[in-house]
N, C-alpha and C positions, 0 to 999 in steps of 0.2 A: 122372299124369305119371311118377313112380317106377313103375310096373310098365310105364310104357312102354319106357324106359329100358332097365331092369333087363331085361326079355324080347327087348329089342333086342341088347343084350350076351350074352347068355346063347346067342344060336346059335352054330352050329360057330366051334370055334374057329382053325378055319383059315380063315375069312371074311376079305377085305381087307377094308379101313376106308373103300375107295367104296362096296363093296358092303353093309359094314353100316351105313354114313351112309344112302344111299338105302334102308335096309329102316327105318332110323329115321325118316327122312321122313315114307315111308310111311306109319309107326304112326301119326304125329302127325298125319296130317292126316286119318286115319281117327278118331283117339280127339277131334280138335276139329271133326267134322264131327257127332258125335253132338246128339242134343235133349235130352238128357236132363242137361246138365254144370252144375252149379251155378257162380252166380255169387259168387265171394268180392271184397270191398271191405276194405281198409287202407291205411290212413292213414303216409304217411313223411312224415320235414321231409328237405329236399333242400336242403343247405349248398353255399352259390355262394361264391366267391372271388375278389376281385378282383385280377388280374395283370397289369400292365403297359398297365392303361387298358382292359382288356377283363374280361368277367363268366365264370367258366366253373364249370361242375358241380364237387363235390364228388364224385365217384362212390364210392360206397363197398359193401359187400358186402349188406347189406337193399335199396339203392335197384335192385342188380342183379338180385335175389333176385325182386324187383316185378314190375321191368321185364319179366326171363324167364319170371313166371308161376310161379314157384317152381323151376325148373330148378337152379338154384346151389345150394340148398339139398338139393334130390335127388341131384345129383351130390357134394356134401361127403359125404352121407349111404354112399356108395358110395363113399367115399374118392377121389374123382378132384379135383382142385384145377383151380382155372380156367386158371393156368399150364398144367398139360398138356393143357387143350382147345384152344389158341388156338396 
């Protein structure tokens, strides 16, 4: 995933940010189409909340990190904060 990224970013730097979301796409759906990708398994507690008669996630930066397949983690790593992806 990080050298997905990372080589995603890494073209001309005059690339708009359609063009390099869809060349990211791309990578990813080329690097998860692979047979060859190991399967990792971990374990998070996922804290619920209850608000006003209703149950709702705790989201917090591991259950993210999970969810994205380690993506958040990749991009902390690269210094990008999820505030300036979103």
């Amino acid at each position: 995933v990080s050298y997905t990224y990372s080589s995603a970013l890494s073209l001309d730097q005059d690339i708009s940010i359609d063009k390099m979301n869809k060349r990211l796409m791309e990578m990813l759906a080329e690097e998860t189409a692979r047979d060859d990708l190991e399967t990792i398994t971990e374990t998070v507690d996922i804290v619920v909340i209850k608000e006003k008669g209703r149950w709702k996630i705790d989201i917090n930066d591991k259950l993210l990190n999970i969810i994205y397949g380690g993506s958040l983690e990749t991009f902390k790593t690269m210094g990008v904060t999820l505030n300036a992806m979103f």
